[in-house]
C-alpha beads as a LAMMPS data file, in Angstrom:
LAMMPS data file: protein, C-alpha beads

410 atoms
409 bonds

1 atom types
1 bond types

-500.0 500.0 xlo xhi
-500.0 500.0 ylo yhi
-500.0 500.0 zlo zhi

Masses

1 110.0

Atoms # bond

1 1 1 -377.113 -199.143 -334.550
2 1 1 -376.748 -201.555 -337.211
3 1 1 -373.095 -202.405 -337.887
4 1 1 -372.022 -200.805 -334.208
5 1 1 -370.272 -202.863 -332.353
6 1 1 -369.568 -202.666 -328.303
7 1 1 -366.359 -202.969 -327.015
8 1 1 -364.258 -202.150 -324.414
9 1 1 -361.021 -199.914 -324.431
10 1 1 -358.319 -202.888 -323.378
11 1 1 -359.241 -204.715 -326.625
12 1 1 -359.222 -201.150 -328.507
13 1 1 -355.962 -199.800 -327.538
14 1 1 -351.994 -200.826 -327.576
15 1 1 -351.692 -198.523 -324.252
16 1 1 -353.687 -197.060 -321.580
17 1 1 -351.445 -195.432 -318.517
18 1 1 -350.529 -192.554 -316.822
19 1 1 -347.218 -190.669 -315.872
20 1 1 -345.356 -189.629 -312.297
21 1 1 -344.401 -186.481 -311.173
22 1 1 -340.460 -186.242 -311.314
23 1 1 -338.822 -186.753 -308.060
24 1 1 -338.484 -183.343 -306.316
25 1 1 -341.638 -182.656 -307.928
26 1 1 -342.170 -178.820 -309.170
27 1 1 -338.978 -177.466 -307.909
28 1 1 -337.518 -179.259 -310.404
29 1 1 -339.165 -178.007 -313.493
30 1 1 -337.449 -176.370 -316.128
31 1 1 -339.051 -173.416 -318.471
32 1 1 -337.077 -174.224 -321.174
33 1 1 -335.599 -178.099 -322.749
34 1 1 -336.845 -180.413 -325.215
35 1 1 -338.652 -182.811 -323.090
36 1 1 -341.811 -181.776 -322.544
37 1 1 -343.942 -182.928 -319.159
38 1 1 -347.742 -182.654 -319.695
39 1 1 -349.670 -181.890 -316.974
40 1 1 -353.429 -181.665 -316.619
41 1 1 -353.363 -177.947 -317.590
42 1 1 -352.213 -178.911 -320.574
43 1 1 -355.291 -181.212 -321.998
44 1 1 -358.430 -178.897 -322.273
45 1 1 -361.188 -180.401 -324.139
46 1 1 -361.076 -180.782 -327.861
47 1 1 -357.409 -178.883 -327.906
48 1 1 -353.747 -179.116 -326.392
49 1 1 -352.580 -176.063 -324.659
50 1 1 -348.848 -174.650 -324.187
51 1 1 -349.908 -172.296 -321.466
52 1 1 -347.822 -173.136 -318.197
53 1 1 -345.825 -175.925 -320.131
54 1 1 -342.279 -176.650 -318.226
55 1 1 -339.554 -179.067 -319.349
56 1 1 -337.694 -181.458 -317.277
57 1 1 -334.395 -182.814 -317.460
58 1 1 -332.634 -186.374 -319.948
59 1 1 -332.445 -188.017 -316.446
60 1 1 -336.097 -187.353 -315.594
61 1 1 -337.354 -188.441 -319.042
62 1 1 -335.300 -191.725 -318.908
63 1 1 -337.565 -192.571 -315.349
64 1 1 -340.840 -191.687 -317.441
65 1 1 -339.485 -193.576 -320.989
66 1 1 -342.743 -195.787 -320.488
67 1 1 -344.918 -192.713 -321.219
68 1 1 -343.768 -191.019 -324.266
69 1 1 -346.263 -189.709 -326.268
70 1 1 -347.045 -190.108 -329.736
71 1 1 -348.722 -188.178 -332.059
72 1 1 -352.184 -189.162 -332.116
73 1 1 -352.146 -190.349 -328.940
74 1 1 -355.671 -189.092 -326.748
75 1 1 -354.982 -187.604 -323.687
76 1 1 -357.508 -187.468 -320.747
77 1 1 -357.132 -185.570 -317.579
78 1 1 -357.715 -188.597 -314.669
79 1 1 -357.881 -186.420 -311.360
80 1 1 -358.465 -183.574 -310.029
81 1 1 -361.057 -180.913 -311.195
82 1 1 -360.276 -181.116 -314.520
83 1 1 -360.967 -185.104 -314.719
84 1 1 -362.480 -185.971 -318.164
85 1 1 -360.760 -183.367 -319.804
86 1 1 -359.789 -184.675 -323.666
87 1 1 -357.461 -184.020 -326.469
88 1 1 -354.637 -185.667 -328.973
89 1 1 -351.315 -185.115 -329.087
90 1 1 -350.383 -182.644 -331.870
91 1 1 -347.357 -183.213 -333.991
92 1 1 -345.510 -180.779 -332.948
93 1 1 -344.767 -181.980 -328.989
94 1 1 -342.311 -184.957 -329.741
95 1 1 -340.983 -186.947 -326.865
96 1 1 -342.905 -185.536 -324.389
97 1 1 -343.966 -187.644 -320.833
98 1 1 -347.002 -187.105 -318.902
99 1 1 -347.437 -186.986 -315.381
100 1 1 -349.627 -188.914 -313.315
101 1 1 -353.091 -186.756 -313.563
102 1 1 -352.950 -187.264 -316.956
103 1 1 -353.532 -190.840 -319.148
104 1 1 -352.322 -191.914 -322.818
105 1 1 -354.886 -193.817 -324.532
106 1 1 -353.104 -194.840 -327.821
107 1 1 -355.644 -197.057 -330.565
108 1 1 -354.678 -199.843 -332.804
109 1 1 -355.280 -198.240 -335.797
110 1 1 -356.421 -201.369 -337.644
111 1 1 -359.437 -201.528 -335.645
112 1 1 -359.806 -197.973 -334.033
113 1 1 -359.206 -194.249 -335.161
114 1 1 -357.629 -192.255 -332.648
115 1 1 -359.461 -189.156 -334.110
116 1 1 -362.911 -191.014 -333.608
117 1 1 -362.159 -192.071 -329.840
118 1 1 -361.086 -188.446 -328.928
119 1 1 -364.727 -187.238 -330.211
120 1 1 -366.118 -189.822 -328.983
121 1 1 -365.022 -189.442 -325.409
122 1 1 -366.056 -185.801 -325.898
123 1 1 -370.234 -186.510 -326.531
124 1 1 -371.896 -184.502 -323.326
125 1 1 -373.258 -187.665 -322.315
126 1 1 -370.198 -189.814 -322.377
127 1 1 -368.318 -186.616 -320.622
128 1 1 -371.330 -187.157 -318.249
129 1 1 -370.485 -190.889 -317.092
130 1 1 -366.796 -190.496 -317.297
131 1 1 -367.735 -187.982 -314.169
132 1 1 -369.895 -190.270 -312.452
133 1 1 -366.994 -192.894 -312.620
134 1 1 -364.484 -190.623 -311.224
135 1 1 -366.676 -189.769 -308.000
136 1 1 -367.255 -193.601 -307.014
137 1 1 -365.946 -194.262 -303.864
138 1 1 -363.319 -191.561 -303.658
139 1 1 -362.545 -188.484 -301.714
140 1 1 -360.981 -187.108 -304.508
141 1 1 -362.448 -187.651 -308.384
142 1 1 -360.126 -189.724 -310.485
143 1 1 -360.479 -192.424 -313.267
144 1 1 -358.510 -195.495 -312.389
145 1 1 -356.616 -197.043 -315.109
146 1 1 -359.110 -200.774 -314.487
147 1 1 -362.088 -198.073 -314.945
148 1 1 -360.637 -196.978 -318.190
149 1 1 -359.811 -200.687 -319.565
150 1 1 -363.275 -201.745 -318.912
151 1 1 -364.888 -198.899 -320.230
152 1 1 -366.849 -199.562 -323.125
153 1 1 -367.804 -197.572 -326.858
154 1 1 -369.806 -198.274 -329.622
155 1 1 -367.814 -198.788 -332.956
156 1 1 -368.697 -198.398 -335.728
157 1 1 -366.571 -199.597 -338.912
158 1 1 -363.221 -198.343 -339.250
159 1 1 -363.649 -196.777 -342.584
160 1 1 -366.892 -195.134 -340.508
161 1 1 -365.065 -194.243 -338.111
162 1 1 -362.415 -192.143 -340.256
163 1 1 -364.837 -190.228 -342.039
164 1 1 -367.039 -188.759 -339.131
165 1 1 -363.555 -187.925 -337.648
166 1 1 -362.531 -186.206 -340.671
167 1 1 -365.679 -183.735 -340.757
168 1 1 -365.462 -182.655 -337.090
169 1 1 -361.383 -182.552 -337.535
170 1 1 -361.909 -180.198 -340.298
171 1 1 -364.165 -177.664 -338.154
172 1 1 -361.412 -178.245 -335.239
173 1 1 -358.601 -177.660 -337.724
174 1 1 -360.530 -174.234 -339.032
175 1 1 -360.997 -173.447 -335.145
176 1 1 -357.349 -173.778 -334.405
177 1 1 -355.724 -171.728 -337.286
178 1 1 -358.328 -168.931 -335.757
179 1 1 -356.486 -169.534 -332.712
180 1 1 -352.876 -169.549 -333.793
181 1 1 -354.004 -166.728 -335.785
182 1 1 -354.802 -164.733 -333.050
183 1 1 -351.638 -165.703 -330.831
184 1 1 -349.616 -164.690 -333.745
185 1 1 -351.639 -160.891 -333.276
186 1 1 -350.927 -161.272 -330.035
187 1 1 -347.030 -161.746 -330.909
188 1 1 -347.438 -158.604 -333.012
189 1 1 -348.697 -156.810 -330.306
190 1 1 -345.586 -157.833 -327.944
191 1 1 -343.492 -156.827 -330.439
192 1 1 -344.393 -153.607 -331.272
193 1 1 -345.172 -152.590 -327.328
194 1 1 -341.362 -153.714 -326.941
195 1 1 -340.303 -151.595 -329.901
196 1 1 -342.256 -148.108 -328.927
197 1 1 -342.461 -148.723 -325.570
198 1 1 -339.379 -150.891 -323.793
199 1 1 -336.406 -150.704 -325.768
200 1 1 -333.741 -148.197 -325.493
201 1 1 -336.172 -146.291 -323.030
202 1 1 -334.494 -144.607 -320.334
203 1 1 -336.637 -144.642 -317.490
204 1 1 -334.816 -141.544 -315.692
205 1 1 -335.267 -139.634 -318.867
206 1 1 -338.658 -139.994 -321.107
207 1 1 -339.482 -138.191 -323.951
208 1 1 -341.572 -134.845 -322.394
209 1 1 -344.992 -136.008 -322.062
210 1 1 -344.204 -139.447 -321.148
211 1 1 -344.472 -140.928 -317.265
212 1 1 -344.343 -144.015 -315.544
213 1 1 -347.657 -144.851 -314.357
214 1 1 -350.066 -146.934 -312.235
215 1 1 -352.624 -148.848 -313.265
216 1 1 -355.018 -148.048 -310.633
217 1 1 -355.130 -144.401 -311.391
218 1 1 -356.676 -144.984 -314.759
219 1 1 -359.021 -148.387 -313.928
220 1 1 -361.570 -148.472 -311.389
221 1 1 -363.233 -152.327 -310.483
222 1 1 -366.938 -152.624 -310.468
223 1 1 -367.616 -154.403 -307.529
224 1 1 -371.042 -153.126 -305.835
225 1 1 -373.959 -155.412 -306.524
226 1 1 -376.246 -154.907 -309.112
227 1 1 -380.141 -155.651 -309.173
228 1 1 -380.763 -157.489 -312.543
229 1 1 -381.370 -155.913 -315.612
230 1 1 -383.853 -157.568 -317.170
231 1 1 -386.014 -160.310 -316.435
232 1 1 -384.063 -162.219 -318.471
233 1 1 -380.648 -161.749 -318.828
234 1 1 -377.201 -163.709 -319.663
235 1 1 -374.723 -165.190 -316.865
236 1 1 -371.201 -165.213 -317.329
237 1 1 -368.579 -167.465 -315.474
238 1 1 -365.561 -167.699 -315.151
239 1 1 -365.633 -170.785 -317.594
240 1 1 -367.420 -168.655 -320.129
241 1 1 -364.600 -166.718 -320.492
242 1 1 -361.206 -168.023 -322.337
243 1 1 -358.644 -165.785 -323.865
244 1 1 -360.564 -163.038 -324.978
245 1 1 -362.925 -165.063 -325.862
246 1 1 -366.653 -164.761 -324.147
247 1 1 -369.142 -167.467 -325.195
248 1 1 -372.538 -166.342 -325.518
249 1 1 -374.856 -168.490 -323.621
250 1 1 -378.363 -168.227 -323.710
251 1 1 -381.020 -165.946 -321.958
252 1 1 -382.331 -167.173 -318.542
253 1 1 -384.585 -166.572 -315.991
254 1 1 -383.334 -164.006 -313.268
255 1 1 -384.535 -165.445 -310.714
256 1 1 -383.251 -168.636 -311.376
257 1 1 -379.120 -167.884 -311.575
258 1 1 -377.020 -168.657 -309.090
259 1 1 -375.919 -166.470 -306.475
260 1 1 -373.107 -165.055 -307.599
261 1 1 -374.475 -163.588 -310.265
262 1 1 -374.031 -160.413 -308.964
263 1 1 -372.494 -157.421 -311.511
264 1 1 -373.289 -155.515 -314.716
265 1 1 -371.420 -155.049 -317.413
266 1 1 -370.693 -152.788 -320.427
267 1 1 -369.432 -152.276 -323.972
268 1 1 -365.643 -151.119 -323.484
269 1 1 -365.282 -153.450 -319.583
270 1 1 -362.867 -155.857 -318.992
271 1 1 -363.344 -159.210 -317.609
272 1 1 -360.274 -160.628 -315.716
273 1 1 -360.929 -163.578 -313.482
274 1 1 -359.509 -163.728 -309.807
275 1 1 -358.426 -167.282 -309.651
276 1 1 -354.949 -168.836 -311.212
277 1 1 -354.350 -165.535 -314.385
278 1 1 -352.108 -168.049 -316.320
279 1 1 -355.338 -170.077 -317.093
280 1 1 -356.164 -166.630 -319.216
281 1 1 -359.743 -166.170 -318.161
282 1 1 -360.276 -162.657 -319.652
283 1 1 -362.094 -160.815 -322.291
284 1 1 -362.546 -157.610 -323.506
285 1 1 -366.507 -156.388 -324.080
286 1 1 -366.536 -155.293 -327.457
287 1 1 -370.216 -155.718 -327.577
288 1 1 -373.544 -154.125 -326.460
289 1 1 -373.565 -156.007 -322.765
290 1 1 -377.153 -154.394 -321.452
291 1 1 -378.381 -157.976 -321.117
292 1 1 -375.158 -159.373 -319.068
293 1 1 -374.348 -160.120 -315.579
294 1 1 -371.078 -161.665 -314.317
295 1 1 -369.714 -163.970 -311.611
296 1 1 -368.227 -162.079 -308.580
297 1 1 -365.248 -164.544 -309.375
298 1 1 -364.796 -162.096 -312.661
299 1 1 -363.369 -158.905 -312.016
300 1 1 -364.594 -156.010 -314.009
301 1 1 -362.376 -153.443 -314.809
302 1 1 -363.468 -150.135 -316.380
303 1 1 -361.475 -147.079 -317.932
304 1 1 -361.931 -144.125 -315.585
305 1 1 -360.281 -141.597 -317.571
306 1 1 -360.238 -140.818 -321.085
307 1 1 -357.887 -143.617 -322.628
308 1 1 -359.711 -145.978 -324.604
309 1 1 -359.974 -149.204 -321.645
310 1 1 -358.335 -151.245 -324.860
311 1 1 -354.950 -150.282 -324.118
312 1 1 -355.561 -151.579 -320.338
313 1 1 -357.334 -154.970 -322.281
314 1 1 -353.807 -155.215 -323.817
315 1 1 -351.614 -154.439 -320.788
316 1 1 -353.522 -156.986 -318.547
317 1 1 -352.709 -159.385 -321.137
318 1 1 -349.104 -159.328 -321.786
319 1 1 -347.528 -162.455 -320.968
320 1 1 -345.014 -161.122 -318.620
321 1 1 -347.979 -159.214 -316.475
322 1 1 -349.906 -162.441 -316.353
323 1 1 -346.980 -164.451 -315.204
324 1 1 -346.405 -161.545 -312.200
325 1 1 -350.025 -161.698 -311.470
326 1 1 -350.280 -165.491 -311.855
327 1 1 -347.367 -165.742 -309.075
328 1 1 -348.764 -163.636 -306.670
329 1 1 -351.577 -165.293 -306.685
330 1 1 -349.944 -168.958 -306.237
331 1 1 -348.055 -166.894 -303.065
332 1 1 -351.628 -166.727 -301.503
333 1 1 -352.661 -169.728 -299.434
334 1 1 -355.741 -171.378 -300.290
335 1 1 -357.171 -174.166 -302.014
336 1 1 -358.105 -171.457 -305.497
337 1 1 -355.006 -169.029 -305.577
338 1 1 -356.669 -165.954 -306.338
339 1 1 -355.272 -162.314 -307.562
340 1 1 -356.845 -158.723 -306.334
341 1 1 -357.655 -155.642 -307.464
342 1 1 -355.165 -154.090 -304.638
343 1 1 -352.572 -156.085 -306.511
344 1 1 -353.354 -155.244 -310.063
345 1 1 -354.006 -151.505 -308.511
346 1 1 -350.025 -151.095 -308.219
347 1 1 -348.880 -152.373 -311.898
348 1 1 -346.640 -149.534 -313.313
349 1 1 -346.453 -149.010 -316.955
350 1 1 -345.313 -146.293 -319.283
351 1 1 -347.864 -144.043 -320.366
352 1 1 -347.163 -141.866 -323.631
353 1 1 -348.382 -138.659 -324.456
354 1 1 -351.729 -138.013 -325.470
355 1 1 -351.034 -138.081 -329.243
356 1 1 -348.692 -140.973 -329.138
357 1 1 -350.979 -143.160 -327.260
358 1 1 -354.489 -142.093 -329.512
359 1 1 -352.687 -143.333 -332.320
360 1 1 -351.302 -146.337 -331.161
361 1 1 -354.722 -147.067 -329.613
362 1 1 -356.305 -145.677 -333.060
363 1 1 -354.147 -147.042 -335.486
364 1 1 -352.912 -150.349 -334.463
365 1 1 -354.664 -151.709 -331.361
366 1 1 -358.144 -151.387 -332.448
367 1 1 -358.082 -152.814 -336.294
368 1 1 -355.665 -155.801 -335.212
369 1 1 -358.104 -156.661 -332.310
370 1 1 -361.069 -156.402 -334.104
371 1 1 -359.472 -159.238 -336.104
372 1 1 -358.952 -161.222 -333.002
373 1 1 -362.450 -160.585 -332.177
374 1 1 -363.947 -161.586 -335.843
375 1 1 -361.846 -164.641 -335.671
376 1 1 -363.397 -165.764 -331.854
377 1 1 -366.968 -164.852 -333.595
378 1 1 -366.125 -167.047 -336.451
379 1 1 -364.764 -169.944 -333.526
380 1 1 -368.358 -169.479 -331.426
381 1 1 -370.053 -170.112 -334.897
382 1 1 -368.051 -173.333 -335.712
383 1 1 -367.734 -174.605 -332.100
384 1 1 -371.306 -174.321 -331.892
385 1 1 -371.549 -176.283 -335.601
386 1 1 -369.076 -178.982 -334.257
387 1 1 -371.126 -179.493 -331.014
388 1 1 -374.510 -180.012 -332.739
389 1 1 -372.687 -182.263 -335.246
390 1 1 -370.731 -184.706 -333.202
391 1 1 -373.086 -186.890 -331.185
392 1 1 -375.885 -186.837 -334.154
393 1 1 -372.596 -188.575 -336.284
394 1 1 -370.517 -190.368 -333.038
395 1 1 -374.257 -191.948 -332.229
396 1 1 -374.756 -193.134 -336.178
397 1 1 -377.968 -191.094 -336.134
398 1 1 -376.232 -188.971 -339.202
399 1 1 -373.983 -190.279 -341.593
400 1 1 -371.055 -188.754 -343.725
401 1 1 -373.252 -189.285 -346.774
402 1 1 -375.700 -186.945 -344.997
403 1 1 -373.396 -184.269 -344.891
404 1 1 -371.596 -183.732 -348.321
405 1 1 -372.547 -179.726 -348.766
406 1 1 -371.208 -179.716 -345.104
407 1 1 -367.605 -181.440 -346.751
408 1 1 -367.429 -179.893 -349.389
409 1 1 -367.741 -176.283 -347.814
410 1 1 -365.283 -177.386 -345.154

Bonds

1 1 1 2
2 1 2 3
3 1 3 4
4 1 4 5
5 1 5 6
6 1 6 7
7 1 7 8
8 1 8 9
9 1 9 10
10 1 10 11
11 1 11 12
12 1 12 13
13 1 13 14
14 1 14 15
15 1 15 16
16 1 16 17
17 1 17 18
18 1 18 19
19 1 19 20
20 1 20 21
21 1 21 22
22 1 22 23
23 1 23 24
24 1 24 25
25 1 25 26
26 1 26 27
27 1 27 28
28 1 28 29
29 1 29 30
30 1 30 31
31 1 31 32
32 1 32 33
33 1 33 34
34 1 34 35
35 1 35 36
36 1 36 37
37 1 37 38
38 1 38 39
39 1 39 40
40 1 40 41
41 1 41 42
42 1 42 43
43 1 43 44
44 1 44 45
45 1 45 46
46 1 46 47
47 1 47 48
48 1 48 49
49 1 49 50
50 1 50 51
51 1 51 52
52 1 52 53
53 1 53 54
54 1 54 55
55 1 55 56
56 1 56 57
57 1 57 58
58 1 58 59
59 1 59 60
60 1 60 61
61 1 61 62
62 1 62 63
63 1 63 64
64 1 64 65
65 1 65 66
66 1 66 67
67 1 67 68
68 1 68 69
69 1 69 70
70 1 70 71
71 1 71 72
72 1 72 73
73 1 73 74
74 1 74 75
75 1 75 76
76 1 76 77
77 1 77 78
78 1 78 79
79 1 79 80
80 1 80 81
81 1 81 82
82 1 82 83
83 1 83 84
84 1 84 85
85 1 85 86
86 1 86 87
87 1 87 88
88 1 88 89
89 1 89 90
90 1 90 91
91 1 91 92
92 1 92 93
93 1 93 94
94 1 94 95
95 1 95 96
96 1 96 97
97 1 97 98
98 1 98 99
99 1 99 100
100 1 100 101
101 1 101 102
102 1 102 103
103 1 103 104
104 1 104 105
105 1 105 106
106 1 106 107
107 1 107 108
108 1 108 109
109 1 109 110
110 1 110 111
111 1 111 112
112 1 112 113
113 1 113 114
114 1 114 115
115 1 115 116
116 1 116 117
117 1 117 118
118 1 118 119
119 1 119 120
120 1 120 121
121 1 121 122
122 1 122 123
123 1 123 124
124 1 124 125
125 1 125 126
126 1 126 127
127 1 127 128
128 1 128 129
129 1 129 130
130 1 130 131
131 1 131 132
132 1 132 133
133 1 133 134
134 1 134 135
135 1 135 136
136 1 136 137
137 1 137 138
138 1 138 139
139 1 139 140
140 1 140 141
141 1 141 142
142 1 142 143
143 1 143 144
144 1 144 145
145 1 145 146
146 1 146 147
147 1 147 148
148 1 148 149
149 1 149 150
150 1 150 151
151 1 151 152
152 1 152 153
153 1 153 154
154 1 154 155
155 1 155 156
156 1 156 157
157 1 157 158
158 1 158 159
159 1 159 160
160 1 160 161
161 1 161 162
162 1 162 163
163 1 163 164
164 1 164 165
165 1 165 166
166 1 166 167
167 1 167 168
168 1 168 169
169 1 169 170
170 1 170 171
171 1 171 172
172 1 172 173
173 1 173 174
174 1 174 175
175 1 175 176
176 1 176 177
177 1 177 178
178 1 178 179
179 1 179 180
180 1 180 181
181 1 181 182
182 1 182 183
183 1 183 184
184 1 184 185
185 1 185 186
186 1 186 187
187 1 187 188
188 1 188 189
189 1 189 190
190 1 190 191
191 1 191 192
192 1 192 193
193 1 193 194
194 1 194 195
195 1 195 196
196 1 196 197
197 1 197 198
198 1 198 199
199 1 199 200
200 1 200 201
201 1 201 202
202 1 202 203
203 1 203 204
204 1 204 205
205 1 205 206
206 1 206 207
207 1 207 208
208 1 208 209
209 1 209 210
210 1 210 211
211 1 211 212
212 1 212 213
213 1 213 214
214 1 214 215
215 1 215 216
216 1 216 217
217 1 217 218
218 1 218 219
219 1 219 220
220 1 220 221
221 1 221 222
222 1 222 223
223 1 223 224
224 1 224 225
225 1 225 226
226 1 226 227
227 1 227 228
228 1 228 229
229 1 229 230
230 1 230 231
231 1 231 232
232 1 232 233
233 1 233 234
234 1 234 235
235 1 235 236
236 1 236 237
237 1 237 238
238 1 238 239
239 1 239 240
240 1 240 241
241 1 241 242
242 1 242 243
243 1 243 244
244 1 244 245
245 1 245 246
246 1 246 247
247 1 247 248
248 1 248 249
249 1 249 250
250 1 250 251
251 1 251 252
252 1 252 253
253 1 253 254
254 1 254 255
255 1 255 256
256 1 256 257
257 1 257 258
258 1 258 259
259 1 259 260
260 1 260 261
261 1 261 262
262 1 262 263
263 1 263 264
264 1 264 265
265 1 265 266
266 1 266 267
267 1 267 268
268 1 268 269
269 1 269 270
270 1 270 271
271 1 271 272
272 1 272 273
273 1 273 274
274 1 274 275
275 1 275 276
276 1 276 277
277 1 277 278
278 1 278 279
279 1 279 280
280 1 280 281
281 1 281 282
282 1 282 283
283 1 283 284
284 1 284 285
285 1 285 286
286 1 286 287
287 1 287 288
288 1 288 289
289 1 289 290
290 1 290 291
291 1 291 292
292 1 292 293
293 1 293 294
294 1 294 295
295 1 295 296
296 1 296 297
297 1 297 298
298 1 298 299
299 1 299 300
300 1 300 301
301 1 301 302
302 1 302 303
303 1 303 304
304 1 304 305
305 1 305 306
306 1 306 307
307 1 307 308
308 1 308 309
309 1 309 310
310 1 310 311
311 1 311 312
312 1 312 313
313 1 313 314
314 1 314 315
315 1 315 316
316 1 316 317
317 1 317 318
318 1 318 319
319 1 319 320
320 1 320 321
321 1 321 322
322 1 322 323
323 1 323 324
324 1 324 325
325 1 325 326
326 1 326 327
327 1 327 328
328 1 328 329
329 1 329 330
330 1 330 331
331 1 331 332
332 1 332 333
333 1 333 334
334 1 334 335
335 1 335 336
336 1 336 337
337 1 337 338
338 1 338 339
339 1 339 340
340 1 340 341
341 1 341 342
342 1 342 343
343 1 343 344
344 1 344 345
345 1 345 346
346 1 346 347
347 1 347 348
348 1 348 349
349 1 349 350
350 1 350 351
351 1 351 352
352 1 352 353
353 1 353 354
354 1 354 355
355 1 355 356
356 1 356 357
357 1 357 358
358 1 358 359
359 1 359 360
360 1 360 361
361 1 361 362
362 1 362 363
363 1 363 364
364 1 364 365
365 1 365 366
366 1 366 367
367 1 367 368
368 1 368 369
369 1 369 370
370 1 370 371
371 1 371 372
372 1 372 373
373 1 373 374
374 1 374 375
375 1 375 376
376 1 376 377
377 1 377 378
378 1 378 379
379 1 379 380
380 1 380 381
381 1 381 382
382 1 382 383
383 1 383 384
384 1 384 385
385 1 385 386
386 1 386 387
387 1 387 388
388 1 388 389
389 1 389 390
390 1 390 391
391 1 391 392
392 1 392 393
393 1 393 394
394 1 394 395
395 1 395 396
396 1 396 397
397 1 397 398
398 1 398 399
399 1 399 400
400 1 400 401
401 1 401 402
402 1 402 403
403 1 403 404
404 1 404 405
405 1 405 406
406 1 406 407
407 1 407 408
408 1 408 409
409 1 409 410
């Protein structure tokens, strides 16, 4: 492309290096401080993540003082299974360190945008080759540090480069405050659960109607194979699945899915993967799902008695639940620490009386979820926006000027 220009990373960037793991290693993790230690869960593509964050100690940090982050700074997952995984620093984590599965590349901002490497690292086929590298001559995948030096992108000018950031930061920016938008629901949710449901409840002595319950007496698991629906139908995985968030991939050919793909699903289930909860693989069907099959990695979870499967949605999902779950499953051995029904069969919760629980369910729980839900159908329709967008502008085969309706509605 005329006015591209190749070059490789070590004459792009002031940095490129990865972390350590603090002596003692896990053990010595704290869930609460002010220096942050990113790990590899932490960089998922396009966004950072919070989930399973832990702290380590001043003495730690000083050990690690040659990988402090900066805002800006892009992050890429170098090992592991989640190798190639990209994402900037936000400016709220401030002198964070990052371990050693995880690399800083930091720009020269006379010469490269930060903003414009992060997308560009994230192009399907650059994702692509960054996964071929890692799987050269190794047991294990990783991206050495002389791998990323060497590797090379095509630059465009700087002034280029800032705009085509700028339009697919804008549809990540509207993406995120959907997201922190929905956590914030989420909070409210907590909250009021805490309020009608936790304090000042005397276990010995509920309010008449009111017991202390288990889960598995009100939730049944679909786990009997299914013959296919349709002839074509839609497969979901486990990584089609994010925070109650379901991405809607596209019809296929039955015959053609992979094995796995195994049970039906319906409006009102509950999708709750096996493997690692505090990754928050889980959704709640709030659609017409005829047309759907699942991985047997998913659980499906269905309502067996008359209480609206939402209010189980919401249990399954509160943070101190997924933590419980999340470390019985890490007490399994195993190279994929998984949970089971058995296990989520013997939660305990309080259940209300009738009337108390229809209009909690009624008058809170549906409308505020059905805004979580508009705001991850408003996410699919940008995310699929930014995809289309961003190697048709990385690539030079659009240009900003191309795309001024697409600015100005932004």
């Amino acid at each position: 492309m005329n006015g591209f220009q190749s070059k490789r990373l070590i004459d792009l960037c002031s940095k490129i290096g990865s972390g350590a793991t603090p002596r003692g290693g896990k053990e010595t993790y704290l869930n609460h401080g002010h220096i942050f230690l990113i790990r590899s869960q932490n960089v998922l593509d396009f966004f950072f993540s919070l989930d399973g964050g832990v702290f380590i100690s001043e003495e730690q940090a000083r050990l690690l003082n040659n990988v402090i982050v900066q805002k800006d700074d892009v992050l890429i997952n170098i090992t592991g299974d989640s190798v190639a995984r990209v994402c900037s620093v936000p400016g709220y984590i401030n002198e964070a360190r990052v371990n050693q599965h995880v690399a800083i590349l930091r720009c020269n901002p006379l010469i490269l945008s930060s903003m414009f490497l992060k997308y560009y690292l994230l192009q399907p086929q650059v994702k692509s080759f960054l996964l071929t590298l890692s799987s050269a001559g190794a047991t294990r995948k990783a991206l050495t540090k002389g791998v990323l030096e060497n590797f090379e992108i095509d630059l465009p000018p700087l002034h280029l480069q800032q705009r085509i950031a700028a339009i697919l930061s804008a549809l990540d920016d509207k993406i995120e405050l959907n997201r922190k938008m929905n956590y914030t629901l989420e909070e409210i949710f907590q909250a009021c659960y805490k309020h009608h449901f936790v304090d000042d409840m005397d276990l010995e002595n509920l309010p008449k109607g009111w017991e202390i319950a288990t889960l598995g007496n009100h939730i049944d698991t679909i786990s009997k194979t299914h013959k296919f629906p349709k002839p074509k139908i839609i497969f979901l995985n486990t990584s089609d699945v994010l925070d109650g968030f379901v991405l809607h991939s596209n019809y296929s050919e039955a015959e053609s899915l992979p094995g796995q793909a195994k049970k039906s699903i319906r409006y009102g289930d509950i999708l709750y993967s096996e493997i690692r909860p505090e990754n928050r693989r889980f959704a709640f069907i709030n659609f017409n799902a005829d047309d759907y099959v699942v991985s047997t990695k998913l659980m499906v979870l269905r309502s067996k008695k008359e209480i609206d499967s939402i209010f189980f949605y919401f249990l399954l999902t509160r943070p101190n639940i997924i933590k419980d779950l999340h470390n019985l499953a890490e007490a399994r051995s195993g190279t994929f620490p998984q949970i089971t029904f058995e296990q989520i069969n013997e939660i305990k919760f309080i259940l209300p009386d009738g009337k108390f629980l229809h209009e909690f369910i009624d008058e809170f729980l549906h409308p505020t979820y059905n805004l979580v839900f508009l705001n991850n159908v408003e996410n699919q329709r940008l995310i699929s926006i930014r995809n289309t967008l961003l190697p048709k502008l990385i690539s030079g085969e659009l240009i900003p000027s191309d795309l001024q309706p697409i600015e100005q509605a932004i």
